[in-house]
N, C-alpha and C positions, 0 to 999 in steps of 0.2 A: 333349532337352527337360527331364528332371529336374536336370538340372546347371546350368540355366541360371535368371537375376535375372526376376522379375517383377513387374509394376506393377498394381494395379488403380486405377478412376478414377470417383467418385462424384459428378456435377456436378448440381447439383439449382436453377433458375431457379423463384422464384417472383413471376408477376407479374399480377394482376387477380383474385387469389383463388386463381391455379390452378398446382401444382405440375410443375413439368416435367422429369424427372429424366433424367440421362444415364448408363449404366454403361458400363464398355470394361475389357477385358482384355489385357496384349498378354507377352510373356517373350522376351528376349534375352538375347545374350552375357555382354555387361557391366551395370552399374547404368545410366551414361546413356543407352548405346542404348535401355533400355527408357523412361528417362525423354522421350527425343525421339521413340520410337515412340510415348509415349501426348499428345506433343503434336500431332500429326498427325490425333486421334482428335477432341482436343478445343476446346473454344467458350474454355475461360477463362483454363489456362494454356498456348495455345495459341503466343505468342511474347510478346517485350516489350510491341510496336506496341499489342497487342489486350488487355492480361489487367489485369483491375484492381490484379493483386496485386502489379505491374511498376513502376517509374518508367517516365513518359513524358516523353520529348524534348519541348523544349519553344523549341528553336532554341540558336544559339552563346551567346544572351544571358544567360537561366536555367540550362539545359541542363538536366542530367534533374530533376527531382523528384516525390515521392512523392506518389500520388494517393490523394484524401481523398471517402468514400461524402458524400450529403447530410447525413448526422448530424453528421459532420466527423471521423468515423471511420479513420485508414488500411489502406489496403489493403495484408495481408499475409497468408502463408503461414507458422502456425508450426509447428515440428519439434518430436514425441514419438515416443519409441518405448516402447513399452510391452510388449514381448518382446524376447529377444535376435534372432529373426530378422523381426519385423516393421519398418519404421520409418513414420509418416506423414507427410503435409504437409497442413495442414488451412487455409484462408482460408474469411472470410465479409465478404464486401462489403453492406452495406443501404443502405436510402434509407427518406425519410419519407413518409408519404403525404401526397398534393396538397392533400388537407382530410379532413376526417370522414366524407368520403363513399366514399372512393377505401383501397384497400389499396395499404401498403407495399410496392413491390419487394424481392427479397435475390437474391445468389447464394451459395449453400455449394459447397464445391470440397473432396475429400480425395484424396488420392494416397497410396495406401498399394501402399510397395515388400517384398517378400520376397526373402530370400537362395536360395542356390541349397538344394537339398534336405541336409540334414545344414548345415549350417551360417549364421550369423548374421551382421546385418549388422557390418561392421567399421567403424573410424575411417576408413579407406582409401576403403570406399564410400560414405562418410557425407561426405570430402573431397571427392570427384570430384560427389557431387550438389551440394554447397554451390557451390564450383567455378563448376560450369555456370550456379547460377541469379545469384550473383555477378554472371560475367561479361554476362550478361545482362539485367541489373539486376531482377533480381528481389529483392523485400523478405522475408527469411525471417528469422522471431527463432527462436532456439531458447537452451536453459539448460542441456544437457548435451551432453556426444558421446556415443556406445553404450561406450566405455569409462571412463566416468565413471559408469556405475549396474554395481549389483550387482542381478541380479534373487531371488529368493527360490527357495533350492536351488543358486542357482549356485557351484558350484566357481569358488576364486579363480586358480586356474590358467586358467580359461575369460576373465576379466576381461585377462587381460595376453595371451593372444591377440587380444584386442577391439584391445588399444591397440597395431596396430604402423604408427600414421601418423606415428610419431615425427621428429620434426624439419620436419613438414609446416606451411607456416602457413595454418591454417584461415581462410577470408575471419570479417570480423568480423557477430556478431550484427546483425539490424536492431533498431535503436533505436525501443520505442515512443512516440512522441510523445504528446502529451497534445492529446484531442479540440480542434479548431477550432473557431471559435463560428461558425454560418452564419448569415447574414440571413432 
């Protein structure tokens, strides 16, 4: 149990005033297994089909693209990490409300993965989650890998352990587009 990846998973729907929060824990082998054991768990980033934060199929004509909250907002998931063995995935999908009378829906979604005990995530497990939500279509921006930051105290030796996805080609960032105008 101590040697192995864990995910935790913070879904919070909020709709008619009232907050509806979901938590799930789950720890596996590798990085993805925990990643598809905590989609199993959950309502948002539960597959492509269902998750705002996904391109939807849209037939052979269009084919997939990226789905936009009523704001005109996209839906996405982006990556921090803010320790060396933390890393998150964080989306927030909104909508407007119907008139001045009515509240706005949202959903917030965090996925925040731990390494195994004594050690930090690498570029390695940072590939294989990109990877997955890649092939999946899922929309994730992020602006560093875990071997691209120096955290504060860390030995530079601990940095070039970070970085041994060498020669791996990392799927490409999601591109944020600039809000839609809705009618």
């Amino acid at each position: 149990m101590g040697n192995q990846y864990s995910v935790s998973l913070r879904e919070t729907t909020y709709i008619g005033g009232t907050s509806f929060i979901k938590q799930e824990r789950v720890s596996a082998d590798t990085i993805v297994e925990t990643l598809e054991a905590i989609q199993a768990k959950s309502q948002t980033v539960a597959n492509r089909w269902s998750s705002p934060f996904a391109k939807a199929f849209y037939g052979d004509e269009r084919g997939y693209e990226t789905q936009f909250d009523y704001r005109g907002q996209p839906g996405y998931l982006k990556m921090d990490q803010h320790n060396p063995a933390v890393l998150t995935f964080r989306g927030y999908w909104g909508d407007k409300a119907q008139s001045d009378n009515h509240v706005a829906p949202s959903i917030n979604v965090e996925l925040c993965f731990q390494g195994p005990i004594g050690r930090g995530i690498r570029d390695t497990d940072v590939y294989h989650l990109l990877t997955y939500f890649y092939v999946n279509h899922f929309n994730v921006y992020y602006e560093r890998l875990p071997s691209q930051r120096q955290f504060y105290r860390e030995r530079i030796e601990n940095v070039r352990k970070k970085n041994n996805a060498e020669g791996l080609q990392f799927p490409p960032s999601f591109v944020v587009p600039p809000s839609k105008k809705v009618a």
